[in-house]
C-alpha positions as CSV (number, residue, x, y, z in Angstrom):
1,X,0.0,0.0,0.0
2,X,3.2,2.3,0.5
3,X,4.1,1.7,-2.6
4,X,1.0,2.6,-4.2
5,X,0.9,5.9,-2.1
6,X,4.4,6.9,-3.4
7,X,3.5,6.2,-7.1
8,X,0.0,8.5,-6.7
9,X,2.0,11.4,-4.9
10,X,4.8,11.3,-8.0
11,X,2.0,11.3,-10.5
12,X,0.5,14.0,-8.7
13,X,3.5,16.6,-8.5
14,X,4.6,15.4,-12.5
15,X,1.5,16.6,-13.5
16,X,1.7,19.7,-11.6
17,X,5.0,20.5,-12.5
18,X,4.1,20.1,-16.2
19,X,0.7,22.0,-15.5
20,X,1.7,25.0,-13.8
21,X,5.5,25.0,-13.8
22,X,6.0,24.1,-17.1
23,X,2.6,25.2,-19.6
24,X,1.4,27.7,-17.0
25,X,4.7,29.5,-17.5
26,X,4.4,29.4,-21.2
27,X,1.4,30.5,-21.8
28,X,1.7,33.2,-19.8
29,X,5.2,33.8,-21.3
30,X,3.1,33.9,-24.8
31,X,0.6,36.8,-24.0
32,X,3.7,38.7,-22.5
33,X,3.9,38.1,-18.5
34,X,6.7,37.0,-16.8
35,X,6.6,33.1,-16.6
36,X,7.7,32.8,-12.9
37,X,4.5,34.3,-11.8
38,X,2.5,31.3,-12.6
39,X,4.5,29.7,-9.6
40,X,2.3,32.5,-7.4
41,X,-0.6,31.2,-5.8
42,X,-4.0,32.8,-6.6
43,X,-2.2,35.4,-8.7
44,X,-1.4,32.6,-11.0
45,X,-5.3,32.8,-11.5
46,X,-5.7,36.0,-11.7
47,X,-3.3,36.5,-14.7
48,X,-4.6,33.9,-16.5
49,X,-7.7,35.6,-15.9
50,X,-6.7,39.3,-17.0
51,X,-4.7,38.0,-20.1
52,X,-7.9,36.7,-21.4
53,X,-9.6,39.7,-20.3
54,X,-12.0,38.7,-17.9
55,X,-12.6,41.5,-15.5
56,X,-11.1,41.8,-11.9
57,X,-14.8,40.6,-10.5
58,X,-14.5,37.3,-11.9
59,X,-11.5,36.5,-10.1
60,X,-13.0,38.2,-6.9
61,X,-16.1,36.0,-7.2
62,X,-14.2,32.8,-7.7
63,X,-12.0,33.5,-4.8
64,X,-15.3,34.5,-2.6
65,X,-17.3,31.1,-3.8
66,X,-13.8,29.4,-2.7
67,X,-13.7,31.0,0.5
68,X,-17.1,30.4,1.8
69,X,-17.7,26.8,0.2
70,X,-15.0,26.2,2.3
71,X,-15.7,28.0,5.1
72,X,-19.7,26.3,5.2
73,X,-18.4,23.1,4.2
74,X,-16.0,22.7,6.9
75,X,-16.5,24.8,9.7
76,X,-20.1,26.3,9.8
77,X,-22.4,23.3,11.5
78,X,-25.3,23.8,9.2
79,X,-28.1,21.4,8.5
80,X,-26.7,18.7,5.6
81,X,-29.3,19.9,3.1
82,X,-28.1,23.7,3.2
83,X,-24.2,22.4,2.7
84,X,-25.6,20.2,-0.1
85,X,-27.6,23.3,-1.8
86,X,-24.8,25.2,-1.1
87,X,-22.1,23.1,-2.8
88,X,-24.5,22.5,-5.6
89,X,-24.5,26.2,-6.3
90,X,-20.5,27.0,-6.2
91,X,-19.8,24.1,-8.2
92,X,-22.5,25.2,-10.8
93,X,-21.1,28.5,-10.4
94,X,-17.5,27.7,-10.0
95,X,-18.3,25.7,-13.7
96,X,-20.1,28.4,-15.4
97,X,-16.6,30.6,-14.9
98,X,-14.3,28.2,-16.0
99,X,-16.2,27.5,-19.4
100,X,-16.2,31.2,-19.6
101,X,-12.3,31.2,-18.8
102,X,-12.0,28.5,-21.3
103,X,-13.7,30.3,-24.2
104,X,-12.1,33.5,-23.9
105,X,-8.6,31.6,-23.5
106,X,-9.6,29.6,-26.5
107,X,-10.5,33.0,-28.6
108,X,-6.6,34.8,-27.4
109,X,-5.0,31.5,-28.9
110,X,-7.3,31.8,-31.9
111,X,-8.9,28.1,-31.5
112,X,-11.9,27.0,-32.5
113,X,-15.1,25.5,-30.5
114,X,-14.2,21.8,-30.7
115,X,-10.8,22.8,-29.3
116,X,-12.8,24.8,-26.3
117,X,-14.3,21.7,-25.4
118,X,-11.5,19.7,-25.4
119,X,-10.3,22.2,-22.9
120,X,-12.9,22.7,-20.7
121,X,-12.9,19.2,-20.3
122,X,-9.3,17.7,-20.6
123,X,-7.5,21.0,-19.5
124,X,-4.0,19.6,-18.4
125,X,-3.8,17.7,-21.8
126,X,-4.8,21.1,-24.1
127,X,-3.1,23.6,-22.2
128,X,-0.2,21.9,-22.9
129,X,-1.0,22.3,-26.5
130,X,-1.3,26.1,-26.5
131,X,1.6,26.4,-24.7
132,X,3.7,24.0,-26.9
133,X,2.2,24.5,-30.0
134,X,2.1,27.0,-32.7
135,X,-0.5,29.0,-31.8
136,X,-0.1,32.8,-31.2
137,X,-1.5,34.6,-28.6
138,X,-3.5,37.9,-29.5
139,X,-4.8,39.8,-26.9
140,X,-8.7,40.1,-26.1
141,X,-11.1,43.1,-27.3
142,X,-12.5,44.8,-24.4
């Protein structure tokens, strides 16, 4: 069973080297930030959000649905059906922003709606494309 552990905990931190160390850093290095600031936690987010010109309240409303899922889920001693509503809600929320994220990213790298969908749902695998491949970032119309 150790064994088992050790190989799920290398898995784990190869994938998020290659996610957030590695294509992170790129794609961020494409649309003109400094790569090292993908390393940053939350601000990693919040650059990815700005270069794909979200606006600042997305973020703030991600971080605020993170905050207080968290908070109600763990510490709060509510009645199980108001936690269950309640995590119904951020996840439907926390979904609705990411397929927004996703589109507009998908747009900057000018890729088309089969792509999108590939990222929404297999985002490691297709982040690694944009940052890897050939595809030029061009930054969002306001």
């Amino acid at each position: 069973m150790d064994t088992l552990l050790k190989i799920i905990w290398y898995a784990f931190l190869a994938v998020f080297v290659l996610q957030i160390a590695i294509s992170h850093w790129r794609i961020l290095e494409k649309a003109g930030e400094k790569g090292w600031k993908s390393l940053i936690p939350f601000y990693n987010i919040f650059l990815s959000h700005h270069i794909v010109g979200m606006k600042h309240i997305w973020f703030a409303l991600e971080m605020i649905i993170w905050v207080f899922e968290t908070f109600v889920i763990t510490v709060i001693d509510l009645p199980l059906w108001f936690k269950t509503v309640f995590t119904i809600f951020a996840t439907v929320c926390t979904l609705v922003m990411e397929a927004v994220h996703t589109n507009k990213m998908g747009n900057c790298f000018g890729k088309g709606t089969w792509f999108k969908i590939g990222m929404f749902f297999m985002p490691y695998v297709f982040q690694m494309i944009i940052a890897f491949g050939s595809s030029e970032y061009k930054k969002p119309v306001e």
